[in-house]
N, CA, C and O atoms as a GROMACS GRO file, in nm:
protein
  312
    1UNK      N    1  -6.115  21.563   6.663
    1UNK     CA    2  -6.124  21.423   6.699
    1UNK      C    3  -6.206  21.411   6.828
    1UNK      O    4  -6.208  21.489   6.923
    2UNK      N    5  -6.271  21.305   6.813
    2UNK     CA    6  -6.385  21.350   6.935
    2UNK      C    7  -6.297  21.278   7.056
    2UNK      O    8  -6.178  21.247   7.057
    3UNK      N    9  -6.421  21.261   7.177
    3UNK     CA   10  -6.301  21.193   7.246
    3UNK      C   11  -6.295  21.021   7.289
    3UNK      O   12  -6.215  20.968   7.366
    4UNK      N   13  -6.420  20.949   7.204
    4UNK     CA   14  -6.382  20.816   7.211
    4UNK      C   15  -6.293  20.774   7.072
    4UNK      O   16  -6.271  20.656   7.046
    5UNK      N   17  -6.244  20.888   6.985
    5UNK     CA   18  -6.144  20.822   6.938
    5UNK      C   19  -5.988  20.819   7.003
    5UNK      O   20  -5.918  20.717   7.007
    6UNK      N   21  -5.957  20.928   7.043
    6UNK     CA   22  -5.912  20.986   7.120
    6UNK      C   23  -5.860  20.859   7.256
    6UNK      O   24  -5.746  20.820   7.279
    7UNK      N   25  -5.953  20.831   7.306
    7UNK     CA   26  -5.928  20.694   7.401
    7UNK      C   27  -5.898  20.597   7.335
    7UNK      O   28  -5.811  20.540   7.401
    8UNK      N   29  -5.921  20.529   7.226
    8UNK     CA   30  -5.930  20.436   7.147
    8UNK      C   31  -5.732  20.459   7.126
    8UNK      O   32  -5.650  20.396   7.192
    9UNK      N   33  -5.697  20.566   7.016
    9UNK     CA   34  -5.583  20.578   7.027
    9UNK      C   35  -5.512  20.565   7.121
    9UNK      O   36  -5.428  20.475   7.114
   10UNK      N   37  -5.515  20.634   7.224
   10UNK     CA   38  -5.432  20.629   7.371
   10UNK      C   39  -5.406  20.468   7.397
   10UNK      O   40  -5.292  20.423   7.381
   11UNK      N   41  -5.519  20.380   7.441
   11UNK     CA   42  -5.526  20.263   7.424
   11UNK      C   43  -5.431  20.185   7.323
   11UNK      O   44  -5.342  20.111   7.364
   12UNK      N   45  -5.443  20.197   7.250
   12UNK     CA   46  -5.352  20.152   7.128
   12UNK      C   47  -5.215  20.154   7.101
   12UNK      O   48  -5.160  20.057   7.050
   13UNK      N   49  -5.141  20.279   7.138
   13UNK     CA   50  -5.003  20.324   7.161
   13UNK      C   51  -4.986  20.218   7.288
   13UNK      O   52  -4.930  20.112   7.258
   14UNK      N   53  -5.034  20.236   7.445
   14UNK     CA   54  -5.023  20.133   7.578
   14UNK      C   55  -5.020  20.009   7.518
   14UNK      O   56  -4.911  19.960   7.547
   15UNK      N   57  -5.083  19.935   7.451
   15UNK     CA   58  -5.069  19.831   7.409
   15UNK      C   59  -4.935  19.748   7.318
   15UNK      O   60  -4.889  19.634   7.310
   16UNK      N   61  -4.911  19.870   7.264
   16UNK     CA   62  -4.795  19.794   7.182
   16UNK      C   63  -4.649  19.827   7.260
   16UNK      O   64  -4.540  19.783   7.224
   17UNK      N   65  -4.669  19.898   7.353
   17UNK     CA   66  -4.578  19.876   7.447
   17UNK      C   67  -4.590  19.763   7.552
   17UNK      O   68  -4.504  19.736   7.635
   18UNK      N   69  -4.680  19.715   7.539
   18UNK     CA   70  -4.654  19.585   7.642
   18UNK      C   71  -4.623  19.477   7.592
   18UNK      O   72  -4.668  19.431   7.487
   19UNK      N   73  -4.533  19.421   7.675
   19UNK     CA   74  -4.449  19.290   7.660
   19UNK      C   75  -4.495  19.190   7.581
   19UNK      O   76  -4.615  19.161   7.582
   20UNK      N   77  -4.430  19.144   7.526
   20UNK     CA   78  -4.522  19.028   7.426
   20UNK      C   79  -4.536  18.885   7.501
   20UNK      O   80  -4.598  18.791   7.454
   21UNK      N   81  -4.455  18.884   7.650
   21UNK     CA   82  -4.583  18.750   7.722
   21UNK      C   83  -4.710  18.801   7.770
   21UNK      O   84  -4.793  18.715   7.799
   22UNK      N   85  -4.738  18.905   7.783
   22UNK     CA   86  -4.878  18.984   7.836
   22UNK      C   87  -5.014  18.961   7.744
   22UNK      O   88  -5.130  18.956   7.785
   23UNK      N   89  -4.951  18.945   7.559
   23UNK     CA   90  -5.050  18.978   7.493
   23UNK      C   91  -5.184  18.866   7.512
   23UNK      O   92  -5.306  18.877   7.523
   24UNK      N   93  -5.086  18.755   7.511
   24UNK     CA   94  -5.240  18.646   7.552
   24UNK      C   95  -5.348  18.693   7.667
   24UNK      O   96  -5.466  18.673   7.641
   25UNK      N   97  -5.318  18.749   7.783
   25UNK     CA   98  -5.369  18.789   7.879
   25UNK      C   99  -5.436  18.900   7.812
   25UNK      O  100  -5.558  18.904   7.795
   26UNK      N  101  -5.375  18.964   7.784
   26UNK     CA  102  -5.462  19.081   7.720
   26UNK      C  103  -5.551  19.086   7.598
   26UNK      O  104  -5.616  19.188   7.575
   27UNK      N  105  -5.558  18.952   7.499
   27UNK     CA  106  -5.644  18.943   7.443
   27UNK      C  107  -5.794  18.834   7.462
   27UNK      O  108  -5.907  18.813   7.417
   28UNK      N  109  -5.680  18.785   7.575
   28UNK     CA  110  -5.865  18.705   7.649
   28UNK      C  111  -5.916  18.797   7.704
   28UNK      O  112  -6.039  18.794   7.705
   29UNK      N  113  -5.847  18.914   7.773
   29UNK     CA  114  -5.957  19.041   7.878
   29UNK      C  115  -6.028  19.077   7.748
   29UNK      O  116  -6.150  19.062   7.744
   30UNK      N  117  -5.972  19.115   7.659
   30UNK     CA  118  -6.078  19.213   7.554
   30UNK      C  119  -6.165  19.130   7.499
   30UNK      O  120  -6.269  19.184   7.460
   31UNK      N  121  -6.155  19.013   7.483
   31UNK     CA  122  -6.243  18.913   7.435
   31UNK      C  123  -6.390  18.900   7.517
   31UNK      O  124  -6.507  18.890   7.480
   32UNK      N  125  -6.308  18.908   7.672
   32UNK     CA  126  -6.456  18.908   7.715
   32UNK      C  127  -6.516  19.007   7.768
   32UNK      O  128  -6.611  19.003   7.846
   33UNK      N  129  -6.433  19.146   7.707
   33UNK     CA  130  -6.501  19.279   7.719
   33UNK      C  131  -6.622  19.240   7.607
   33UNK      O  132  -6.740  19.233   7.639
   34UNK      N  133  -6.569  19.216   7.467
   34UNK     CA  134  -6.640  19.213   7.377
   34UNK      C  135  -6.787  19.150   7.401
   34UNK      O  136  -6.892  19.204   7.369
   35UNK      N  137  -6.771  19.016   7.467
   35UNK     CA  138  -6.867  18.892   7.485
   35UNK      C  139  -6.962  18.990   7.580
   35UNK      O  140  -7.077  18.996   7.536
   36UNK      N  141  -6.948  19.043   7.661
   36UNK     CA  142  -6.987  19.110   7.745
   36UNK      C  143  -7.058  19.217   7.668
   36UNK      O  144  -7.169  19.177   7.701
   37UNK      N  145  -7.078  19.296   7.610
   37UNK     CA  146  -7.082  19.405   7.546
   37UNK      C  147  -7.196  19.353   7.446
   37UNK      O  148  -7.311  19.396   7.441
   38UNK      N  149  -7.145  19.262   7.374
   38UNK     CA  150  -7.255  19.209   7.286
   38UNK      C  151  -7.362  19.134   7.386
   38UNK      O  152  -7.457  19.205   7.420
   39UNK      N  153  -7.360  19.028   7.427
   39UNK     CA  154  -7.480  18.966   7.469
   39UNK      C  155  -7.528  19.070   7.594
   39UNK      O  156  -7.612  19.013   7.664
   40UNK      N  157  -7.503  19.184   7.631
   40UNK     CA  158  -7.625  19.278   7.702
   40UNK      C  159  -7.755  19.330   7.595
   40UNK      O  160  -7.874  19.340   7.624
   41UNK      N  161  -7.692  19.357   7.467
   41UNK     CA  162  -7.786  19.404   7.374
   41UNK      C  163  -7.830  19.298   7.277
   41UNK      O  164  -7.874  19.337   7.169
   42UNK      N  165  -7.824  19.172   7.300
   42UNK     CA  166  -7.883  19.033   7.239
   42UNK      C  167  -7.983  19.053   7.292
   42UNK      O  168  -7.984  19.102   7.405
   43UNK      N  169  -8.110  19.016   7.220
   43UNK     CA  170  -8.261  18.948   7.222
   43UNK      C  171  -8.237  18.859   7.344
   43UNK      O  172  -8.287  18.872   7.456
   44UNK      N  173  -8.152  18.771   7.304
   44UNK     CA  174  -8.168  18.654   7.435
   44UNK      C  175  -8.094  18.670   7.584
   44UNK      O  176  -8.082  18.594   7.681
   45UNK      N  177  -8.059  18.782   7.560
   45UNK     CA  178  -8.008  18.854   7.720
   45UNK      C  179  -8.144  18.839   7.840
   45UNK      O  180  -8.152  18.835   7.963
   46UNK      N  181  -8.254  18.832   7.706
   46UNK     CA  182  -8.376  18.853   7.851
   46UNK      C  183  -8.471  18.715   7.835
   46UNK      O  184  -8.582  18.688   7.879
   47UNK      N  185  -8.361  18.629   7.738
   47UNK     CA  186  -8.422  18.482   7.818
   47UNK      C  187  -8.426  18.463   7.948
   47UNK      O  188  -8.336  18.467   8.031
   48UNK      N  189  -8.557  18.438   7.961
   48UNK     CA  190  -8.563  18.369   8.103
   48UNK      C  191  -8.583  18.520   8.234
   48UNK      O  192  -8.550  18.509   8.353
   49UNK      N  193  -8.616  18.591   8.200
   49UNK     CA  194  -8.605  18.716   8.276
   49UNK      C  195  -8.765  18.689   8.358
   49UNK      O  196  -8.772  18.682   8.481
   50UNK      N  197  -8.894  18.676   8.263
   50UNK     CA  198  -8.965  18.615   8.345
   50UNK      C  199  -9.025  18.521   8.419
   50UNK      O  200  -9.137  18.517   8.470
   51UNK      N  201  -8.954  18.462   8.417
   51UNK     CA  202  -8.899  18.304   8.481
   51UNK      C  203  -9.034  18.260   8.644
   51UNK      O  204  -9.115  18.171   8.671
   52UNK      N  205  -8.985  18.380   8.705
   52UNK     CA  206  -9.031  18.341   8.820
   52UNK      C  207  -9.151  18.438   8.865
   52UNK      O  208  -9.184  18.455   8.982
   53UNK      N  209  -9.227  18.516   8.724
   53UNK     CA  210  -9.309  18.587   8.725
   53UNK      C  211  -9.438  18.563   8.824
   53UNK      O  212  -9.499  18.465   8.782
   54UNK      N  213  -9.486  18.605   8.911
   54UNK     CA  214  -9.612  18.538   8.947
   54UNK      C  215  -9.715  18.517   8.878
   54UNK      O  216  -9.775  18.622   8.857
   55UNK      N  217  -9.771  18.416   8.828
   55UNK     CA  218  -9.900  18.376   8.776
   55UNK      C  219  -9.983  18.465   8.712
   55UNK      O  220  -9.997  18.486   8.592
   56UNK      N  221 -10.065  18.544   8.866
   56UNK     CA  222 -10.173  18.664   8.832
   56UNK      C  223 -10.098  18.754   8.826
   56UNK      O  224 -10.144  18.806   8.928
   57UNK      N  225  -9.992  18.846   8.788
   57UNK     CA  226  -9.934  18.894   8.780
   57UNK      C  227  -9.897  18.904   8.653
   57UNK      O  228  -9.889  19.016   8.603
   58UNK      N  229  -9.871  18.804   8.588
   58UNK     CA  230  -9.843  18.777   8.441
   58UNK      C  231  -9.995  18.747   8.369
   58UNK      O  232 -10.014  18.827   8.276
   59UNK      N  233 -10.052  18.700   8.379
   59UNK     CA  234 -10.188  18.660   8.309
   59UNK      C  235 -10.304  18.820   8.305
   59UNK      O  236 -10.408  18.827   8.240
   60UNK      N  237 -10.229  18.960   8.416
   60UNK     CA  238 -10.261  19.055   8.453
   60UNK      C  239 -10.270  19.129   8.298
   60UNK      O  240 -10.360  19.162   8.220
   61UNK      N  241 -10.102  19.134   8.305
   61UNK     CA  242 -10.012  19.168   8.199
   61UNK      C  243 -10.097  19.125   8.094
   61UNK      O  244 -10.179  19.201   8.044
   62UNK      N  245 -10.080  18.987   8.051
   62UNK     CA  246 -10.126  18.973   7.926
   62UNK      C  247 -10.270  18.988   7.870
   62UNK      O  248 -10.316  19.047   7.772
   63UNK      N  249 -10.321  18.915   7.965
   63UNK     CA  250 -10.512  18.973   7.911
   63UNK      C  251 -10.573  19.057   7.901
   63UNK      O  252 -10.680  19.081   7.846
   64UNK      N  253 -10.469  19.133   7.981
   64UNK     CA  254 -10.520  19.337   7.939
   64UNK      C  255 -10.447  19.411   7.864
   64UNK      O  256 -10.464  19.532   7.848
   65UNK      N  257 -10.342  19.326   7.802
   65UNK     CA  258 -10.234  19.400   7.746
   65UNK      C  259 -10.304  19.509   7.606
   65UNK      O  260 -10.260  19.620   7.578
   66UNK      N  261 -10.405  19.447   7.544
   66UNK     CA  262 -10.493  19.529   7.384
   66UNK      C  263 -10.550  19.684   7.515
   66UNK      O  264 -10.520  19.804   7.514
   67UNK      N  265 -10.632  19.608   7.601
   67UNK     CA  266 -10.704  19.723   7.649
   67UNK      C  267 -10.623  19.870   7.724
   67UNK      O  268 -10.655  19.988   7.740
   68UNK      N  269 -10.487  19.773   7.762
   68UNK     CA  270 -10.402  19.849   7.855
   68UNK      C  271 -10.329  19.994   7.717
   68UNK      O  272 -10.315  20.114   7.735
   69UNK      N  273 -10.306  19.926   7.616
   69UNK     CA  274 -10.210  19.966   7.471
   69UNK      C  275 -10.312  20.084   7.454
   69UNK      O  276 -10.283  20.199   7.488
   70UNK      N  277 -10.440  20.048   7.397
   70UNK     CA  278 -10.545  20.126   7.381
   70UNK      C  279 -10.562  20.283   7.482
   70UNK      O  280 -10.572  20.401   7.449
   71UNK      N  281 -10.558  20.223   7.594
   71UNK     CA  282 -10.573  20.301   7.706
   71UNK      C  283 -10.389  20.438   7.701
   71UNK      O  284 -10.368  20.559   7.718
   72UNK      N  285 -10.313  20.323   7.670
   72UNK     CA  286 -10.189  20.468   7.661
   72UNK      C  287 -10.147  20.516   7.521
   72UNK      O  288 -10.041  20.558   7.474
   73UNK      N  289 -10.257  20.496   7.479
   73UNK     CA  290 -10.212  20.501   7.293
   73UNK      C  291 -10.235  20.683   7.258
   73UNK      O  292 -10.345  20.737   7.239
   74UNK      N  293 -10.150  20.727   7.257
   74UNK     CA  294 -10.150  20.909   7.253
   74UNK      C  295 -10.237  20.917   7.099
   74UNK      O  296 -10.206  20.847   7.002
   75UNK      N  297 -10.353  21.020   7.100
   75UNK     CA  298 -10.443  21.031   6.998
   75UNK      C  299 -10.379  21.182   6.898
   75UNK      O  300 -10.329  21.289   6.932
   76UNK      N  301 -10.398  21.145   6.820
   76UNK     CA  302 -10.363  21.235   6.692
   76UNK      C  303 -10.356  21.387   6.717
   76UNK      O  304 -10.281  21.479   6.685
   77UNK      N  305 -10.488  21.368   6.800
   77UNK     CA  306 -10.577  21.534   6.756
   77UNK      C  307 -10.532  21.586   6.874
   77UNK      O  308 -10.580  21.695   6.906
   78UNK      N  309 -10.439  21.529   6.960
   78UNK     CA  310 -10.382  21.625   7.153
   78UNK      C  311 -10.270  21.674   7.096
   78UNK      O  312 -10.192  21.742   7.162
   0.00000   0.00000   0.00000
């Protein structure tokens, strides 16, 4: 058994020993373990990331972006 099952179990036994006014509390924490967990690896985690990009800085980026690709594009025959 590897050992994130291993934690997973452990976890699981602690849990059903706790009190049953706790469980609400304890299923909003995991809820927003979850929420948490998922929207880091969402597409839209990096809405808005270049937001406050500078101008020439970004227009850098993009108008050279074919020549820049070209330029790190590893060739067949190395």
């Amino acid at each position: 058994m590897d050992t994130s099952t291993k934690t997973r179990n452990r976890i699981l036994k602690r849990i059903s020993r706790i009190p049953e006014d706790k469980l609400k509390e304890l299923d909003e924490y995991v809820t927003k373990l979850e929420n948490e967990s998922v929207g880091s690896n969402s597409i839209l985690a990096y809405a808005g990331k270049w937001e406050d990009i500078d101008d020439e800085v970004f227009n850098n980026l993009t108008g050279n972006l074919i020549s820049n690709r070209k330029k790190n594009r590893p060739r067949i025959d190395e």
